[in-house]
C-alpha positions in Angstrom: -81.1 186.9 23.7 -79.2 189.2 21.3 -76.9 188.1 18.8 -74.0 190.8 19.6 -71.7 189.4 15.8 -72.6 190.3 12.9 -73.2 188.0 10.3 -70.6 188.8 7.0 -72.2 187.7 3.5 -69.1 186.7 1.5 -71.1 184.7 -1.0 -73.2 187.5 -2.7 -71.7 187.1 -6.2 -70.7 183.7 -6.1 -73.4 182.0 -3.8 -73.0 178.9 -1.8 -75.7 176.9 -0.6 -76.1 174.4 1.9 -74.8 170.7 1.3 -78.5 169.6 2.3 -80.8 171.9 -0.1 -78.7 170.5 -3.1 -81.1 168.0 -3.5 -83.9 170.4 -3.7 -82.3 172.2 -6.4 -81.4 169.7 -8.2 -85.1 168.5 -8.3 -86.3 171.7 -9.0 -83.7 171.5 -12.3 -85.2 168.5 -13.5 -88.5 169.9 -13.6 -87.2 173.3 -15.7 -88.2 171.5 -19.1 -91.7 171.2 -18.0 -91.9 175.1 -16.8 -91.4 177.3 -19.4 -92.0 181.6 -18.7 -94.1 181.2 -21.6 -97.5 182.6 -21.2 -99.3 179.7 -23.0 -98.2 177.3 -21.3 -99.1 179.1 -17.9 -102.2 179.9 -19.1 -103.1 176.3 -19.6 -101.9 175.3 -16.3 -104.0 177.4 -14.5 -107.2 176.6 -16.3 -106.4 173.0 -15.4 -105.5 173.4 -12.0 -108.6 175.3 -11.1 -111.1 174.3 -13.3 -111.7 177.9 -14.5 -111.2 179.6 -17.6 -112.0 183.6 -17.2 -109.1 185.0 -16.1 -110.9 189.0 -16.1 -110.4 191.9 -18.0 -107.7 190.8 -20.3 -105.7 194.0 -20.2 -103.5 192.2 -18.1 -101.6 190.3 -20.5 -99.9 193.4 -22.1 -98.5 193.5 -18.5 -97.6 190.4 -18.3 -95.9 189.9 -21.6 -93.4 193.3 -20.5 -92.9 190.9 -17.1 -92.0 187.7 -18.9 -89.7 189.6 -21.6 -87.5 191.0 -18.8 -87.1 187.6 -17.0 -85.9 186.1 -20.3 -83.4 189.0 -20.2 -81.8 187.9 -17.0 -78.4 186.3 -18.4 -77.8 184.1 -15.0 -81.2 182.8 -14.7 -80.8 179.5 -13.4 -82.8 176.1 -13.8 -84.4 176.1 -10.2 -85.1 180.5 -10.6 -86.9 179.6 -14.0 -89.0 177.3 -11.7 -89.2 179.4 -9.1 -90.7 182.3 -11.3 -93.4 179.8 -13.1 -94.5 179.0 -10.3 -94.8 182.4 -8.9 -96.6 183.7 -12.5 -98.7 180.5 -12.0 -99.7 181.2 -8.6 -100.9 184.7 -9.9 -103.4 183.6 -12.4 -104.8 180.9 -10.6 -105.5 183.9 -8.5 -107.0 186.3 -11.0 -109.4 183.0 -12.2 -110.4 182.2 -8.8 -111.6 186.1 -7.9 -113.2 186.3 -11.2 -115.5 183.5 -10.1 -116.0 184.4 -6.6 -117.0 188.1 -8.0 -119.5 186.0 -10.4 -121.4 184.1 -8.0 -121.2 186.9 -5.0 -122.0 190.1 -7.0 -122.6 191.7 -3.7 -118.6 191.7 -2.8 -118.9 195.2 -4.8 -121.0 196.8 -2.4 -119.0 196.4 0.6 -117.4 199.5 1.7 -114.1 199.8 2.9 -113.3 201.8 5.7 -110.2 204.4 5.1 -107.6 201.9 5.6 -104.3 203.1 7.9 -101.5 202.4 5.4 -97.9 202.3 6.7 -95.3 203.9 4.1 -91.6 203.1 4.1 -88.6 201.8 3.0 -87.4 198.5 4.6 -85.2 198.7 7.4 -87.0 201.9 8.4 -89.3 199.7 11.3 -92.5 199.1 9.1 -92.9 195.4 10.1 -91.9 195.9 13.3 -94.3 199.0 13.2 -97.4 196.9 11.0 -97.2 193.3 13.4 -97.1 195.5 17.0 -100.3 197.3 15.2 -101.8 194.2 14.2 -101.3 192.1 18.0 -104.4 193.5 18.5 -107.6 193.1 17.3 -108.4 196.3 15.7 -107.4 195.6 12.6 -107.9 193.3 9.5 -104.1 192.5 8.3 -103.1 189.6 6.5 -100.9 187.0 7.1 -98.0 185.9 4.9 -100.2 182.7 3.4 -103.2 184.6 2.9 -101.6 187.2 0.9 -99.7 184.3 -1.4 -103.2 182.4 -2.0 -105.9 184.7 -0.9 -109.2 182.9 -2.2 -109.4 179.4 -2.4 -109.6 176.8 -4.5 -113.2 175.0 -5.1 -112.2 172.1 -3.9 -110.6 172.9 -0.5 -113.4 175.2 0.3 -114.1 174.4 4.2 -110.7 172.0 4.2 -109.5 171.6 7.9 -106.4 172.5 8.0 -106.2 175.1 5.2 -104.4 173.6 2.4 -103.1 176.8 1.7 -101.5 177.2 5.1 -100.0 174.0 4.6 -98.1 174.8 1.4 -96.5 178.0 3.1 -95.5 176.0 5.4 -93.6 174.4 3.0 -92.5 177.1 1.2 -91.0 178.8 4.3 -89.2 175.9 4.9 -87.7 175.9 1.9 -86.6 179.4 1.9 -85.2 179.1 5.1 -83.0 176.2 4.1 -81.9 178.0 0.8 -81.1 181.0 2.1 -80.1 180.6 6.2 -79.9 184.4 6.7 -82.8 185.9 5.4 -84.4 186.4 8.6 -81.6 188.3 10.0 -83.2 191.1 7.1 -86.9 190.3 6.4 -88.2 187.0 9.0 -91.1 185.1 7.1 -93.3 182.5 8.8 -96.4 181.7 7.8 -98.8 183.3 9.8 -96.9 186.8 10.1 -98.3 189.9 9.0 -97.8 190.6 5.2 -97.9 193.5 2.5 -100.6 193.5 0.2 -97.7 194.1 -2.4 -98.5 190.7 -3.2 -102.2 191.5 -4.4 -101.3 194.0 -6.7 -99.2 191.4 -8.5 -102.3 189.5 -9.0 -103.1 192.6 -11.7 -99.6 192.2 -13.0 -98.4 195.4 -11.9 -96.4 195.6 -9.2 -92.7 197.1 -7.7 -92.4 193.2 -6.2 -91.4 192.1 -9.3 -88.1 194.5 -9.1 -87.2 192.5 -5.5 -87.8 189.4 -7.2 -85.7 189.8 -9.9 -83.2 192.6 -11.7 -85.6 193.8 -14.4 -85.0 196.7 -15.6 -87.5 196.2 -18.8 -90.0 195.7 -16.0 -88.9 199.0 -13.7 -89.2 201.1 -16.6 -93.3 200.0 -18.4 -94.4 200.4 -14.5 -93.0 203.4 -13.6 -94.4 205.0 -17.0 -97.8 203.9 -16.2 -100.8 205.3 -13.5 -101.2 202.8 -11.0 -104.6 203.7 -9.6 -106.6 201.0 -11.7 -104.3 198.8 -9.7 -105.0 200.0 -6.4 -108.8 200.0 -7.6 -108.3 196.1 -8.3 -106.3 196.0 -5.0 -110.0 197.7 -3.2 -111.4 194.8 -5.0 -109.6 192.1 -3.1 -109.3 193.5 0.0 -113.3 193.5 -0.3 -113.3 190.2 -1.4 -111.0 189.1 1.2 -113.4 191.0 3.8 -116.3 188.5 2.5 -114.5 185.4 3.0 -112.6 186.0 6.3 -114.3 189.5 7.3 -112.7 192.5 9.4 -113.5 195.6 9.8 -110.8 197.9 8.7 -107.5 197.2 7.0 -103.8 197.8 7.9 -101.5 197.8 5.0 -97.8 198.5 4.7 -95.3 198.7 1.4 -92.8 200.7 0.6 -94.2 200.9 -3.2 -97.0 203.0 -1.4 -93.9 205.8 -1.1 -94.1 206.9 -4.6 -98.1 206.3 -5.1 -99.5 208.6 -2.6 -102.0 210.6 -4.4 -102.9 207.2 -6.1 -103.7 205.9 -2.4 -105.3 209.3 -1.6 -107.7 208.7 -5.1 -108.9 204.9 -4.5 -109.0 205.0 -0.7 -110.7 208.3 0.2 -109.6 209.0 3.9 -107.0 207.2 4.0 -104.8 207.6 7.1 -100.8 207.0 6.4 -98.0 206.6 8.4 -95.0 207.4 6.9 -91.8 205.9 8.8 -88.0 207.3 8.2 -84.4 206.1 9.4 -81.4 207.5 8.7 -81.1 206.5 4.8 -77.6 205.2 3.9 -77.6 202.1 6.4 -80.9 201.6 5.2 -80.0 201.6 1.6 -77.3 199.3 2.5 -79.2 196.8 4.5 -82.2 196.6 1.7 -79.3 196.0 -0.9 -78.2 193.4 1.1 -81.4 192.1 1.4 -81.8 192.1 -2.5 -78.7 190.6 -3.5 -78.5 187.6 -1.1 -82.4 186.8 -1.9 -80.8 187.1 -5.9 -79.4 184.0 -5.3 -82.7 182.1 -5.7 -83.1 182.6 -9.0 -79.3 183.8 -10.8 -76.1 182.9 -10.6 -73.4 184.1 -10.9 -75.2 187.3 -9.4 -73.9 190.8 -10.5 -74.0 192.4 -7.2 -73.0 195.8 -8.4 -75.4 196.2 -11.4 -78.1 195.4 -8.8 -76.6 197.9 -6.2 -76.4 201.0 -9.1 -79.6 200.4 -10.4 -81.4 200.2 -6.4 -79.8 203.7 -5.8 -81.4 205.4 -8.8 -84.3 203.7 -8.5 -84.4 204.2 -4.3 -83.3 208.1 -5.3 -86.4 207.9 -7.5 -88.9 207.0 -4.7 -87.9 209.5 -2.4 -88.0 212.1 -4.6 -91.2 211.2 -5.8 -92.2 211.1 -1.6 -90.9 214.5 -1.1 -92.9 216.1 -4.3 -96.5 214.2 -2.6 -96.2 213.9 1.0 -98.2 217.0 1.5 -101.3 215.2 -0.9 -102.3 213.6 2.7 -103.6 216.3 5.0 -101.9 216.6 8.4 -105.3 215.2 10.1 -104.7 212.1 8.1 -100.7 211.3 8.3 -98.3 211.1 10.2 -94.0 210.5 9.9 -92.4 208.4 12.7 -88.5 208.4 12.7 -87.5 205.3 13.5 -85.1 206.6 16.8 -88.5 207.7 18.1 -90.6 204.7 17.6 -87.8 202.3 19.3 -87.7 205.1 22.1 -91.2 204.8 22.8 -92.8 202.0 21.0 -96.6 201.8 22.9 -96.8 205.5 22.5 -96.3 205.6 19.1 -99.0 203.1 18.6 -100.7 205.1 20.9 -100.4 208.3 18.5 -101.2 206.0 15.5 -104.6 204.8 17.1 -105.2 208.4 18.1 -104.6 209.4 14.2 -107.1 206.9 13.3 -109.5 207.8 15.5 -109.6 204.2 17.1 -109.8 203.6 20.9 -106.5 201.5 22.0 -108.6 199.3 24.3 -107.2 197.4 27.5 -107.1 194.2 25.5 -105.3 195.6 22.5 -102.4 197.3 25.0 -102.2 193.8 26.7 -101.8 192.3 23.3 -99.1 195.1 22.1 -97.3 194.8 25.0 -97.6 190.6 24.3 -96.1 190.7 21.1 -92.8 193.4 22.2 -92.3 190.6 25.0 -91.7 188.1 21.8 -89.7 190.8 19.7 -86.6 192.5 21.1 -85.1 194.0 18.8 -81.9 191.5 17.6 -83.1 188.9 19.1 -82.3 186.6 15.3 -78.7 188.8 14.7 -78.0 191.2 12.2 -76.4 191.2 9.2 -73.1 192.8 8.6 -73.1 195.8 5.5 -70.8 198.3 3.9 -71.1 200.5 0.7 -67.9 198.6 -0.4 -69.7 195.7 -0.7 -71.9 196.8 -3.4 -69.0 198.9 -4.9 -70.6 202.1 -3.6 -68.8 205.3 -2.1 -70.5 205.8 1.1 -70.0 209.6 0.2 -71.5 210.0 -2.7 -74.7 207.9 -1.3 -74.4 210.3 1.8 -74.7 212.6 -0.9 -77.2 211.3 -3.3 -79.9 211.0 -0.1 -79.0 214.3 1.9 -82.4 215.7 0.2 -84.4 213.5 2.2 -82.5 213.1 5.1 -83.1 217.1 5.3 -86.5 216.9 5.1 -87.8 214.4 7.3 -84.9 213.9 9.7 -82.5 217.1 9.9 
């Protein structure tokens, strides 16, 4: 079934929750005293929760210093988005503690090669998680799914638990998210088990663009973008290594539209590497991933300043493209590809079909059967849409026709 209405956000600025998630938020007020964005504090909690105390190479905290400034600079942070952001931090170095020590006692996690990964490139909206879960119904590729990513090694004392604890606590967490904000899944759908970007790895070395869609921080946007990310893709390697040792595969799918901007920093760390770059006509797309950002705002701020969100997002969208138009041509034609999104929904298969030829991988009976599986399950609409405008964001949709006419030149003029 497809939803044929359009669902009108109204709430952006001034949100409105559900009468039953009141409760939730309420708890999650009480317990702001007891979670400070205070390094310290953080630190402390993930020793004790883990039982560990080397948290790696400690250039890190520099990083994570610039992160926690910005937060602090937010004016609407709220009670519950203070906790939601501890926990988040928290999260992160109980990961960095728990790879440290798997790396200790399994030196040999080093030495396993990674096979040129196939990355997908693109904004939101542009078909890449439609594009990276029909790619990953089959079973050529290692992907990884949505709890995985959140807590990707686990702790010592649910090593070999039946059900995965972890999987249990996303489970949770979705639920959560769901009931807080009702129509996320028209934008982005999250369950537990689908397909996720490895974005959230490279916030486990405290440098990452997630922490712009979690929060407006422009402190944060500025220290990343004037640093080289390829020690963080290195670390990144690292993971996805270790990751391989505890759950195997054989080659990795990726997908992030950070990748956009770093694509002679993918080309560096991950020799080989085969991208897909995806396109759509950019000022719906703009508008649906600002829509995206400022509804999801309201888990953390309020009142939210819709419009300082929507200026800064064009500038810094503006930014990525332009940096994707100066490097696209770093990855070799025998190595990369750029699907318009009209031509993928035209021909879906096929363009898997091109993408396995790409990646010089044979798109088995099984793997077609599983493809075709997972489209059954997916029609496009099938959760509704949400309803956008420039207006909305205090936007002139000429001026963003304008702003983006570079790009829509190149890739889809």
């Amino acid at each position: 079934m497809t939803h044929t209405t359009p669902v009108v956000l109204d709430d952006l600025a001034e949100p409105r929750f559900p009468a039953e998630v009141q409760p939730i938020r309420d708890m999650m007020a009480a317990m702001a005293p007891d979670c400070p964005l205070d390094a310290d504090v953080l630190h402390a909690k993930a020793r004790a929760e883990t039982g560990l105390d080397d948290f790696g190479p400690d250039d890190y905290r520099d990083r994570l210093d610039v992160y926690l400034a910005a937060l602090h600079e937010i004016p609407t942070l709220h009670p519950a988005g203070v906790v939601n952001f501890h926990a988040q931090i928290l999260q992160w170095l109980k990961n960095r503690l728990l790879l440290t020590d798997l790396l200790t006692r399994h030196p040999e996690i080093h030495d396993i090669e990674l096979v040129a990964p196939v990355v997908i490139a693109g904004l939101p909206r542009t078909g890449t998680t439609h594009l990276h879960n029909l790619l990953a119904a089959g079973p050529t590729f290692r992907t990884l799914p949505y709890w995985e990513s959140n807590e990707p090694f686990p702790l010592p004392s649910e090593v070999g638990v039946e059900p995965d604890p972890r999987r249990l606590r996303m489970d949770a967490a979705v639920e959560v998210m769901n009931a807080v904000m009702p129509h996320f899944a028209l934008m982005h759908e999250m369950t537990t088990d689908h397909v996720h970007e490895e974005i959230q790895l490279l916030a486990n070395d405290f440098s990452s663009m997630l922490f712009e869609t979690l929060g407006h921080v422009p402190r944060w946007r500025d220290y990343y973008l004037s640093h080289d990310q390829t020690p963080h893709y290195e670390n990144l390697a690292t993971q996805l290594k270790a990751l391989q040792f505890l759950r195997g595969g054989r080659r990795w799918l990726l997908k992030s539209p950070q990748h956009l901007e770093q694509l002679p920093v993918l080309n560096r760390v991950f020799p080989d590497v085969v991208v897909i770059v995806t396109h759509r006509e950019p000022v719906p797309v703009v508008l649906s991933m600002l829509a995206m950002l400022t509804y999801s705002a309201r888990m953390h701020c309020s009142p939210v300043p819709v419009d300082e969100i929507a200026a800064c997002w064009i500038d810094r969208l503006e930014l990525m493209l332009a940096a994707l138009m100066r490097d696209r041509d770093s990855i070799p034609a025998d190595r990369s590809i750029d699907v318009r999104f009209d031509d993928f929904m035209a021909d879906e298969l096929g363009t898997a079909a091109r993408i396995y030829d790409l990646a010089g991988e044979t798109m088995t009976g099984e793997t077609r059967a599983a493809i075709a599986e997972y489209l059954a399950g997916h029609q496009r609409g099938r959760l509704g849409r949400v309803a956008t405008s420039a207006e909305m964001f205090g936007l002139d949709p000429d001026e963003l026709q304008r702003r983006f006419a570079p790009y829509a030149d190149r890739f889809l003029n």
